[in-house]
N, C-alpha and C positions, 0 to 999 in steps of 0.2 A: 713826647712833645704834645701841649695841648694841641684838641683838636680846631680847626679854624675852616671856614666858608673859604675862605684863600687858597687853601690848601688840598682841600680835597673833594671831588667831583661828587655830584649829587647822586641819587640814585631814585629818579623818577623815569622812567622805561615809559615810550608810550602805549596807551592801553589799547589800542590794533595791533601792537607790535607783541605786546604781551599775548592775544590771545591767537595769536598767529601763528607764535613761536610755540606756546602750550598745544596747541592740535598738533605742528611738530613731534611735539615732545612725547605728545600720548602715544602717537604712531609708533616712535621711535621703541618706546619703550616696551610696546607687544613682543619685539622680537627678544630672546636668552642671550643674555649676556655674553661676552665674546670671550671665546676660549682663554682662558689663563686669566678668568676677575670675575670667576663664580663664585661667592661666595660660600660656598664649601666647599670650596678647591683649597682655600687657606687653609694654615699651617693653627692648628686648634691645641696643641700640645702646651704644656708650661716650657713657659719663655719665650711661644711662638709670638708669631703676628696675628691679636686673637683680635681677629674683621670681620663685624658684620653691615648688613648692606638694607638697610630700610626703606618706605616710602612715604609718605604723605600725599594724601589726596590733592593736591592744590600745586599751584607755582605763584609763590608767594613773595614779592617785588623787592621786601626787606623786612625784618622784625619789626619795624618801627608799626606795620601796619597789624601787631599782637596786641597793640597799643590803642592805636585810632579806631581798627573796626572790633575791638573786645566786647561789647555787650552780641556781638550778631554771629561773633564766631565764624565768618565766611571763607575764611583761611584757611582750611579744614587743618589739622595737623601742627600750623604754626606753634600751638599753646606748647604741645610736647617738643617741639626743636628748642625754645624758649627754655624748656623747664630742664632739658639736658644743660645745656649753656651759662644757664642764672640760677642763685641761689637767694632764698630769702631769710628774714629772720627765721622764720620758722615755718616747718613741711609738713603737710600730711598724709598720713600711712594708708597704706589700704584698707584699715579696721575702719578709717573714722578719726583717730587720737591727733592731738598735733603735738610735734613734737619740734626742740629747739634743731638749727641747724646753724646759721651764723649768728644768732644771740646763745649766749651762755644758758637762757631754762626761758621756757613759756611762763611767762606772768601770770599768776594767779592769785586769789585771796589769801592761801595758805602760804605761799612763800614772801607775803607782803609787797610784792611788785606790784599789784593792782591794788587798787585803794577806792574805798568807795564815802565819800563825803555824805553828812548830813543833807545838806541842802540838793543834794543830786547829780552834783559833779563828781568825775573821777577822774584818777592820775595813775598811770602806765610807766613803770620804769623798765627802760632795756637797756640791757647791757651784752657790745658784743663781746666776741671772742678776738683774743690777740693773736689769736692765727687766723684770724679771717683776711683770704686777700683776693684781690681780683686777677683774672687771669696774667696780668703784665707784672705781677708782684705785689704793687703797688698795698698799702694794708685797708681792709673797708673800715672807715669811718663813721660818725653822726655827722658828717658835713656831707657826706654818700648819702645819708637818708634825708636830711635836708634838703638837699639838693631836690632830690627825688619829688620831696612834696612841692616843692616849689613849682617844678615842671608837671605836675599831675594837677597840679588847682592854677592854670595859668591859661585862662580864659582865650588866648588869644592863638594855643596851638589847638591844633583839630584832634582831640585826645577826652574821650566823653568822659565825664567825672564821675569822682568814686562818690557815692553820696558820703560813703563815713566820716571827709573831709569838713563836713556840713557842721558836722556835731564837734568837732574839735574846736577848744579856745586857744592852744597855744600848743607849740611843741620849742624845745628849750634842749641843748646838749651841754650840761655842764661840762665834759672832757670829751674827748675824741671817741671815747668807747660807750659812753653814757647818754642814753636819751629821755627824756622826759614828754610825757605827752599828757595835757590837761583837757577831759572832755566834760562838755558842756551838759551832759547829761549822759544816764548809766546805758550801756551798748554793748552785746551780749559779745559781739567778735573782734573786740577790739586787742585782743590776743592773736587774733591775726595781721594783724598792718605788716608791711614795707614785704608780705609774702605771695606767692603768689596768688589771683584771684583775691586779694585783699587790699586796696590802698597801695599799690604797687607796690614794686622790685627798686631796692637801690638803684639809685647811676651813678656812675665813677665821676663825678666832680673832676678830678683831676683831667679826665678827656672831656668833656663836656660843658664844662663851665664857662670858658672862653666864647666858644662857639655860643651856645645860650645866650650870651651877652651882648655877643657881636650883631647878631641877625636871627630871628627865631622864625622869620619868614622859612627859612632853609633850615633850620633844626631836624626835623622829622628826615629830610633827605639827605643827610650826610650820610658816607660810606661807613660812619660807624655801626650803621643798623644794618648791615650786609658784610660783605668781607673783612670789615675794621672791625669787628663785633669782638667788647673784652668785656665778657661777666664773670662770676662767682663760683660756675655752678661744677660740674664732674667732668666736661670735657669742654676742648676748648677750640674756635673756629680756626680751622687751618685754614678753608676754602670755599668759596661763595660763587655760585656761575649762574647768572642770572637764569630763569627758566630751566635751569638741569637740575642742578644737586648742589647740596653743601660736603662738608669734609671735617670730619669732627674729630679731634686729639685727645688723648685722655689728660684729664688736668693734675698731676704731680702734688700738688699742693693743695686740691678739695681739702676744705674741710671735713670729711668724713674719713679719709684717705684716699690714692690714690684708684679710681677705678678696673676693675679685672680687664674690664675690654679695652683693647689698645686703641683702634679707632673705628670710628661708624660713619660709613657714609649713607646720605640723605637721599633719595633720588624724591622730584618733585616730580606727579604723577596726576592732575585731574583726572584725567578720565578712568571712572567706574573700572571700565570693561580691562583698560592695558595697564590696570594697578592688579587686576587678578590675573594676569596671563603674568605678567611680572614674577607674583608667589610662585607660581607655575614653574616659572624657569629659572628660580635663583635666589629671589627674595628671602631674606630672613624674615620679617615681618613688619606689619601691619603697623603706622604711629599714628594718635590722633585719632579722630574720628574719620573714618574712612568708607568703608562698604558697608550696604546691608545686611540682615539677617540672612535673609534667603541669598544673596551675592556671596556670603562665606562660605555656606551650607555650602554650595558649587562648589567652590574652592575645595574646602575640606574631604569631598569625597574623589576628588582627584588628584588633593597633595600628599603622596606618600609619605614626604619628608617633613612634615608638619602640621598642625594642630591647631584646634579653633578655641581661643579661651572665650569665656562669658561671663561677663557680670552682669547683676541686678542693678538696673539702672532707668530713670521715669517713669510716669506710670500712666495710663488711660484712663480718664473718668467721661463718663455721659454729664456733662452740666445742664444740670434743668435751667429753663428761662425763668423766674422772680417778679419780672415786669412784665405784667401785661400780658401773661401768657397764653397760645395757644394752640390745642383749647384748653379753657380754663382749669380744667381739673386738674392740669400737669402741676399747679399749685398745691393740691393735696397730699400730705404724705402717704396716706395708703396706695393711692395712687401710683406713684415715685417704686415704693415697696414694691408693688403687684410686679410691676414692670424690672424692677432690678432682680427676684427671686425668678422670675421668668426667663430668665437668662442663665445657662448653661457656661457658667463663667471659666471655668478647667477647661472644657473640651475646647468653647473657645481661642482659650489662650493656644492650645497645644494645637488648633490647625491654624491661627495664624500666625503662628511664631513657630513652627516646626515641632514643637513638642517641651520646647524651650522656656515659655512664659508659667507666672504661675498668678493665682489669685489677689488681685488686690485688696484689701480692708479697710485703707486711706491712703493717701502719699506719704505715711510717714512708714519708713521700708523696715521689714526685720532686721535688717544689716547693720541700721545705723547704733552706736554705742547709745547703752540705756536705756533699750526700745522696753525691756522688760518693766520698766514703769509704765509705759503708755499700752502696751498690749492690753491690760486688764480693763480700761475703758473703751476698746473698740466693742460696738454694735458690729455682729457680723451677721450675714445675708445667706442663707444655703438653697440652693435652685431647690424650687417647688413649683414645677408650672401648675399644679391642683389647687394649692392655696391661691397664687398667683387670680387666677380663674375666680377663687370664693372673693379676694377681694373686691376686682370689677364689679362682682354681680352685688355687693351690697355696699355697692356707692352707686345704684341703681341704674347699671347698663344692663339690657337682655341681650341674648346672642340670635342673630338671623338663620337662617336657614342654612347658610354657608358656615356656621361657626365664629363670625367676628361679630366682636360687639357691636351695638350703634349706637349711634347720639341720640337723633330723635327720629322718628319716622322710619325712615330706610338708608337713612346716609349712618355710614361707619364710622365709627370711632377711631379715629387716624391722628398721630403725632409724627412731626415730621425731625429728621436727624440731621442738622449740616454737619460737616466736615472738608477741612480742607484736602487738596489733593496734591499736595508737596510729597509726603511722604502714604509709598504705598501702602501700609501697614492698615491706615485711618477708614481708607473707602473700604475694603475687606472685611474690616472691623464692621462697620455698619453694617455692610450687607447680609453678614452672620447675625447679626442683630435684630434685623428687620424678620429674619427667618424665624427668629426662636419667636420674637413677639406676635409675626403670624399665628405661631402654634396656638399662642393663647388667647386670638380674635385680637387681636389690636392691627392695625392697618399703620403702616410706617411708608411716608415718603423721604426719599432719599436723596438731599440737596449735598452734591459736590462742589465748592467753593473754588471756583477759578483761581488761579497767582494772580491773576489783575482786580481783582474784587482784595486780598488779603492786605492791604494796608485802607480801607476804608472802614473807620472806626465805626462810623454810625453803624451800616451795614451789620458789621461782625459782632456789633450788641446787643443786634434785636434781632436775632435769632426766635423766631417764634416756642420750640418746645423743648428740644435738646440742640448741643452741639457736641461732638464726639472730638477729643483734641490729644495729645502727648503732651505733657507735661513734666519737667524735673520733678523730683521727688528726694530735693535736700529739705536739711532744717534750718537753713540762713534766715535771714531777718527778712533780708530783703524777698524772697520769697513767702515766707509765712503770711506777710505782711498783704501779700496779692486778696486772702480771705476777708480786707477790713474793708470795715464801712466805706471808710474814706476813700478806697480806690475804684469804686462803681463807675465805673460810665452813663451817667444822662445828660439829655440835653442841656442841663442846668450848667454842667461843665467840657459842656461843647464837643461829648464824647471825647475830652483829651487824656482825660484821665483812665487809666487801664490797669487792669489787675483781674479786681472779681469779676468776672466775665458770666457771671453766674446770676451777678446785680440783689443777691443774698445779704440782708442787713440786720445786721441783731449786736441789740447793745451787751447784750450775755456773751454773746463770741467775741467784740470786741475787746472786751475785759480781758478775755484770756491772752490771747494775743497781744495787747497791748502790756502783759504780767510777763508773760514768754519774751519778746522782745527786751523786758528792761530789768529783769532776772539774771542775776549774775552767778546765784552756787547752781551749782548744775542741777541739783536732786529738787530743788525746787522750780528749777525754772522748767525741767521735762514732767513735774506736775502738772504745771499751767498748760504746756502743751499734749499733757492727758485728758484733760479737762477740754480743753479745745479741741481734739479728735471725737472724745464722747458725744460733744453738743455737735458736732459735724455729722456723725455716723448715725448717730439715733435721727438727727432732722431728715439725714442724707439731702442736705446742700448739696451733695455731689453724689454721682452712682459712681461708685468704684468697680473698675473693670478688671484691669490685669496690669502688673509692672511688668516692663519691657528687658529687653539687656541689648546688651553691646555689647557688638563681636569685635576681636583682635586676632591675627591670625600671624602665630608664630612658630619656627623652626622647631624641629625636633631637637637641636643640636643647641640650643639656647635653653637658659636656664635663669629661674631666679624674675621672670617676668613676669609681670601680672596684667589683665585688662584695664581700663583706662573708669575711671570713676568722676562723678560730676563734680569733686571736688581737685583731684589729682589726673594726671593724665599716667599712660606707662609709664612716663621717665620718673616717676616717683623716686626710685628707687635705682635707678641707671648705675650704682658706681658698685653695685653688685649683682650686675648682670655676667653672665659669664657663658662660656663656651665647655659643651660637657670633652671630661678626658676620655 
């Protein structure tokens, strides 16, 4: 029966009530589970009842809000209960690759699904599969992905848009399996649409559409996005309790087939501390972005029963200031150089990241498919604080008596470092920083950036010398794109505009970037972004620090998991997860 505002109760929970019940919740869940719903107390054998028992950092109101708050990610975990639940045209793997999932094969050039016109526009065919269906039977359609666009470029729900929508002239389904999608100009991920982190996820038209129609003021709060939740994906919502947990079923009918594990429950868990007492007493593991490095490390040397994975994931660069800097010499690259080979970048890594981190070269990661084109144009940096030392001294600084350079007279040669202080990794980072630069006479002060100063654009652009940050370290458009002219911040554009935060402008790097964006065979288009790392590396626009990773922390008795990556989360891969015999 379509869904209808008539029919079924909203789900807007007030937000005291919400975070009332969550401190609740955190308490509650310090204490082990209660005799007879340990999760290794179930029955792991073939044919058993194969239950595991996961958490998420958050207590998250309803899915809908995977949707509304999706660029800021504040739901911690949501992305992966979503990505257990829904499936999309197409997934990707933990290498990097994407691959099809409810469309028949990933469009490309060589299979003639992508097409790419003289004049600049291009055209996408999908075609799903006839076993695609949503969890109630029901089969997925192109009226399911229609639908979908419709509600994702629909100005008047609270749902921030996908830019790719921008560049599309038309989308057209000639039969119920066939979609047709004309863009307005050539777009490197447009192989990705209707999946996840892409142009969004189907919705079932057939639940949805009525409602839609009826009242969209109430759209987002229907109990479809909570307990009524019917997706695509490996398993499927048995149970929804506001502030506790969900109750996940394995889906019979996935498209991939049916899932190993029978069912998973969800337990919702903010707080930090009673998500790791949790592991402690039961948990099988970790979903979403959860705990820190050093908060697993804890974990890990206390959970017998379990295990800390890691992936390579962001990376830390020092952004020199472009505008105005000071003092001025930070504009020079020798300069830039002294002070990035001054920097003991290994040991670094390994005392603030446990032993964990490793070398940065640029944000564009070894991991990612095809890096071996772009390696050979990276400039790389190897600590010399001796050179480091010859450069200062003949860009005509002398060393005082104490050993730090000076400017003029008797005042020191000092550049100063902000960084925010969200995550603790940032101010650590500095302060090791300021240490090595000590070594080689440079004087560093060290500006911590309050939470109440970090949406103040002006502020956070005119950073006088460096600013120390965490950064993703994908190759998406939309990120590359942060390097171009055009996204600078100055006063001309009211600070609104954001991205290079670096205020770094060069018509030579624009090109690349601008080649890399609208490059469609792949061996070409990870030239252009070879070409674009060289002129970055050699200028060093950016000091490359160390990529970071991200911890997940899973059961011994589980199998078949991997860590969560910036493009996929764990549930990548969910309908071959399993329990070892």
């Amino acid at each position: 029966m379509p869904w209808s505002p008539a029919r079924e109760a909203l789900v807007r929970p007030d937000l005291l009530r919400v975070a009332l019940v969550a401190l609740l919740a955190a308490l509650a869940a310090c204490a082990a589970p209660p005799t007879g719903s340990t999760p290794g107390a179930t029955e792991s054998g073939v044919g058993g009842n194969k239950r595991i028992v996961a958490a998420i950092r958050s207590t998250p109101a309803s899915l809908a809000q995977q949707r509304t708050q999706r660029p800021d990610n504040t739901v911690r975990g949501l992305d992966a209960v979503e990505e257990l639940l829904h499936a999309g045209l197409t997934t990707v793997k933990d290498d990097g690759k994407r691959v099809p999932l409810l469309a028949q094969s990933v469009p490309s050039l060589e299979n003639g699904q992508w097409k790419v016109f003289a004049d600049g526009r291009m055209e996408i065919t999908w075609t799903l599969k006839e076993n695609a269906r949503w969890h109630d039977g029901t089969p997925v359609s192109t009226d399911d992905l229609l639908f979908a666009a419709t509600v994702e470029r629909d100005k008047e729900l609270a749902i921030p848009p996908y830019p790719e929508y921008e560049l599309i002239n038309s989308l057209r389904a000639p039969d119920e399996l066939t979609m047709v999608v004309e863009w307005r100009r050539p777009y490197v991920e447009a192989d990705g649409m209707f999946s996840y982190k892409a142009a969004g996820l189907p919705l079932p038209k057939h639940l949805l559409g009525d409602a839609y129609d009826e009242d969209k003021s109430v759209f987002l709060g229907l109990r479809y996005w909570s307990s009524g939740y019917v997706g695509a994906g490996a398993f499927k919502l048995k149970e929804w309790v506001d502030d506790s947990h969900a109750f996940l079923v394995a889906n019979d009918d996935f498209i991939l087939g049916r899932p190993r594990l029978n069912e998973i429950e969800i337990r919702f868990i903010p707080d930090a501390n009673a998500l790791m007492t949790g592991l402690l007493a039961g948990l099988d593991m970790s979903l979403g972005k959860t705990i820190s490095l050093d908060q697993a490390l804890q974990v890990k040397d206390q959970w017998q029963d379990g295990t800390l994975a890691l992936r390579r994931q962001s990376w830390t660069p020092l952004n020199p200031q472009f505008v105005n800097p000071f003092p001025a010499v930070v504009a020079e690259l020798p300069f830039r150089r002294a002070l990035l080979v001054g920097i003991a970048r290994q040991q670094l890594a390994d005392t603030v990241l446990s032993g964990h981190g490793s070398i940065a070269d640029s944000y564009v990661s070894p991991d990612v498919p095809f890096y071996n084109i772009v390696e050979p144009a990276l400039v790389r940096y190897a600590y010399d604080p001796r050179l480091a030392i010859r450069i200062i001294e003949h860009l005509g600084y002398t060393r005082g008596p104490d050993g730090m350079f000076l400017e003029s007279g008797s005042q020191r040669l000092t550049v100063s470092v902000f960084t925010p202080t969200q995550n603790e990794i940032q101010p650590k980072t500095v302060s090791a920083i300021a240490d090595y630069w000590q070594q080689i006479g440079v004087g560093t002060e060290q500006v911590l950036i309050p939470p109440q100063r970090m949406m103040d654009r002006e502020y956070l652009a005119q950073f006088p010398a460096f600013e120390l940050v965490e950064r993703p370290n994908n190759l998406t458009v939309g990120y590359v794109r942060r390097f171009h002219s055009s996204q600078t911040p100055l006063p001309d554009n009211g600070f609104r505009t954001s991205g290079n935060s670096t205020r770094y402008r060069s018509a030579v790097l624009d090109t690349f970037i601008d080649a890399y964006s609208s490059t469609i065979p792949i061996q070409e288009r990870m030239e252009a972004l070879a070409g674009m790392v060289h002129h970055q590396t050699a200028s060093l626009t950016q000091l490359p620090i160390f990529y970071g990773v991200e911890p997940t922390m899973i059961s011994n008795r589980l199998t078949n998991v991997t860590p969560r990556g910036d493009t996929f989360t764990q549930s990548w891969n969910a309908h071959v997860w399993d329990l070892r015999s």
